[in-house]
Backbone as numpy.savetxt, mean C-alpha at the origin, in Angstrom:
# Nx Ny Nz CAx CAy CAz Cx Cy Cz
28.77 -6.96 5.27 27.49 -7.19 4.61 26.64 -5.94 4.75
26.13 -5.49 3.52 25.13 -4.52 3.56 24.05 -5.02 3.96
22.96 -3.89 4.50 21.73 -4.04 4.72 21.06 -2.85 4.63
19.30 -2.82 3.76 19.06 -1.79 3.52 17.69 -2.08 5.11
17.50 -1.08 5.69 16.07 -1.10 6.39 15.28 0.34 6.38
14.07 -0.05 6.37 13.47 1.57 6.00 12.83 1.85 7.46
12.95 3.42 7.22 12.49 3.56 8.89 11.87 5.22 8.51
11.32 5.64 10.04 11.07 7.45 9.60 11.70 8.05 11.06
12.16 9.66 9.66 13.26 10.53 10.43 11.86 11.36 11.31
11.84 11.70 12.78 10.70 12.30 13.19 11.13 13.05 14.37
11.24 13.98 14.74 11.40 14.87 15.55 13.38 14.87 15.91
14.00 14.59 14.87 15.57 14.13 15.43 15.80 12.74 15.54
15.12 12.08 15.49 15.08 10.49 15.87 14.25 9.77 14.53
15.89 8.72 14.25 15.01 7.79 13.93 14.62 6.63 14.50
13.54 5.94 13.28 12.60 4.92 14.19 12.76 3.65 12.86
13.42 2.50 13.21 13.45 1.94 12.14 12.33 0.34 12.14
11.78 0.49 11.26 10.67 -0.53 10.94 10.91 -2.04 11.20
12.57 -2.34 11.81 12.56 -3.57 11.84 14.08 -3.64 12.41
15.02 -4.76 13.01 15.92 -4.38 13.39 16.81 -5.15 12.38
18.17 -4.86 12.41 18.87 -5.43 11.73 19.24 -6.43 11.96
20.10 -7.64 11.14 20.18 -9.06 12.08 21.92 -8.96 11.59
22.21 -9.98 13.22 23.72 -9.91 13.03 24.60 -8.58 13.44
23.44 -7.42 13.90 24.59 -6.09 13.97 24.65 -5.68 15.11
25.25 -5.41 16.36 25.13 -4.99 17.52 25.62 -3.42 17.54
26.69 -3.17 16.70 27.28 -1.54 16.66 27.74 -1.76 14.74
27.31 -0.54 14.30 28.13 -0.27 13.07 28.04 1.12 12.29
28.66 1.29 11.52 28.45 2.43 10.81 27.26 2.25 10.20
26.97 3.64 9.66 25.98 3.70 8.85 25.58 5.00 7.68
25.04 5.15 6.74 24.92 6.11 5.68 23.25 6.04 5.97
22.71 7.14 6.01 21.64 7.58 6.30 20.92 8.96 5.07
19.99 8.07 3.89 19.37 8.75 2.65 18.24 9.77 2.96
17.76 10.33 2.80 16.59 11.04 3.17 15.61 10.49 1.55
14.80 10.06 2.01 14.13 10.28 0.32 12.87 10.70 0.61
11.92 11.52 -1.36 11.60 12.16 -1.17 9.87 11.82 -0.60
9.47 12.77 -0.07 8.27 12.30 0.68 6.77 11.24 -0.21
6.16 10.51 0.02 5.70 9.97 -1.01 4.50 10.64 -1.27
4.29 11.03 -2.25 2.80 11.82 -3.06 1.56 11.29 -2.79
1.06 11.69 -2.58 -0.41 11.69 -2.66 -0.61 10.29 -3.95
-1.46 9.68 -3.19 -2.13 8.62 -4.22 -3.10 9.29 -5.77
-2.59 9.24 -6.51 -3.90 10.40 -7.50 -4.55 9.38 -8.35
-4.18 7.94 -8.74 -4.98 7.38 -9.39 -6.37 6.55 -8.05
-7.32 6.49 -9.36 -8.51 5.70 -8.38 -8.10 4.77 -7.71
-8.49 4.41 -6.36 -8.12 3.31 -5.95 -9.75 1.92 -6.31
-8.86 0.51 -6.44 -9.65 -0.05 -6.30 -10.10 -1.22 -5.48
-11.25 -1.64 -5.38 -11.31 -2.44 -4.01 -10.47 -3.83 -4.15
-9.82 -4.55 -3.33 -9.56 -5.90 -3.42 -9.46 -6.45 -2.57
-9.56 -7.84 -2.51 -10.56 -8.60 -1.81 -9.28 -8.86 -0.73
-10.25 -8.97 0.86 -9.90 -8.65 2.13 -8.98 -6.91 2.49
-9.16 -6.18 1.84 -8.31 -4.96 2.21 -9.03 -4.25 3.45
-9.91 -4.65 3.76 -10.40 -4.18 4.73 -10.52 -5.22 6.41
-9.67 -4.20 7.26 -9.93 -5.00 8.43 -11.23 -5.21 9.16
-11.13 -6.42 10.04 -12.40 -6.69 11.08 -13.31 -8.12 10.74
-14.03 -8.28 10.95 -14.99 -9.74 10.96 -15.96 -9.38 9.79
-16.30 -8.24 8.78 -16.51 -8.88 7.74 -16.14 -8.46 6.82
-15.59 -9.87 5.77 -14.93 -9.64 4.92 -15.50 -9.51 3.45
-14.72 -8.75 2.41 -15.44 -8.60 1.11 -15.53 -10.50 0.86
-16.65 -10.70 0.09 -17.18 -11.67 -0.79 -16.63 -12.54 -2.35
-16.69 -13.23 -3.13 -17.01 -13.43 -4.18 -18.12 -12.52 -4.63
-19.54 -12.61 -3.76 -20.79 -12.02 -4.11 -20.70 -10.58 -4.21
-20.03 -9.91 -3.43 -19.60 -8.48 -3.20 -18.95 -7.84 -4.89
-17.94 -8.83 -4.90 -17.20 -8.05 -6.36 -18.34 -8.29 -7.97
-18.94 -9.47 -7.58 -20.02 -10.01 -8.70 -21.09 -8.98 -8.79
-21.50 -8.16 -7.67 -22.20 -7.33 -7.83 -21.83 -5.63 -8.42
-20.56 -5.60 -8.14 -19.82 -4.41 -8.50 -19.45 -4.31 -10.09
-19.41 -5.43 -10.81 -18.75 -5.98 -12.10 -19.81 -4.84 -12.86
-18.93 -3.91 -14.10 -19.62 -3.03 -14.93 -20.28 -3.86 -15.54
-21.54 -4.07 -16.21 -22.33 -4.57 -17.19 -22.42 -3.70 -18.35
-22.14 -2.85 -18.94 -22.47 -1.63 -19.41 -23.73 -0.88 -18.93
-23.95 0.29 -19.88 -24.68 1.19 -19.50 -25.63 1.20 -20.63
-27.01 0.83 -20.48 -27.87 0.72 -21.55 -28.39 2.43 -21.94
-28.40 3.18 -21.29 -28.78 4.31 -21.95 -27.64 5.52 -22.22
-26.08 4.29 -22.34 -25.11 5.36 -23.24 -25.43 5.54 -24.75
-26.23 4.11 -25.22 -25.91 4.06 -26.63 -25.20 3.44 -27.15
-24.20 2.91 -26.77 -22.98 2.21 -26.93 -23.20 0.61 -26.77
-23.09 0.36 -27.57 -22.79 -1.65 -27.57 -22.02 -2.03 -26.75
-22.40 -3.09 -25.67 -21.30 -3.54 -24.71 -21.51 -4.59 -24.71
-21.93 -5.61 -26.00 -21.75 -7.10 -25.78 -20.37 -7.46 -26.24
């Protein structure tokens, strides 16, 4: 039985994110892939992404909601 688990290669050693089940000794094929990029689109908020005791709202995102912009000019009904 295959199994994929992801882990990071770091000073000679890896470190894997979780252990395998069922395997005590086995072979293995070991991928390198490529490093992950930089985030470049906007990020946006969603609700609880943030840790600790307080959490985003209903009221929080209701206040954030675009309405348009009355002195673009532009109709936004």
């Amino acid at each position: 039985m295959l199994q994929s688990i992801e882990g990071i290669y770091k000073n000679g050693k890896i470190q894997l994110s979780e252990l395998p089940s069922h395997v005590s000794e086995s072979r293995v094929i070991v991928t390198f892939l490529e490093p992950k990029k930089s985030q470049s689109q906007k990020q946006r908020i969603q609700f609880g992404m943030f840790s600790g005791n307080k959490q985003s709202t209903e009221k929080d995102f209701q206040i954030t909601e675009f309405h348009g912009d009355t002195e673009d000019g532009l109709d936004w009904s």
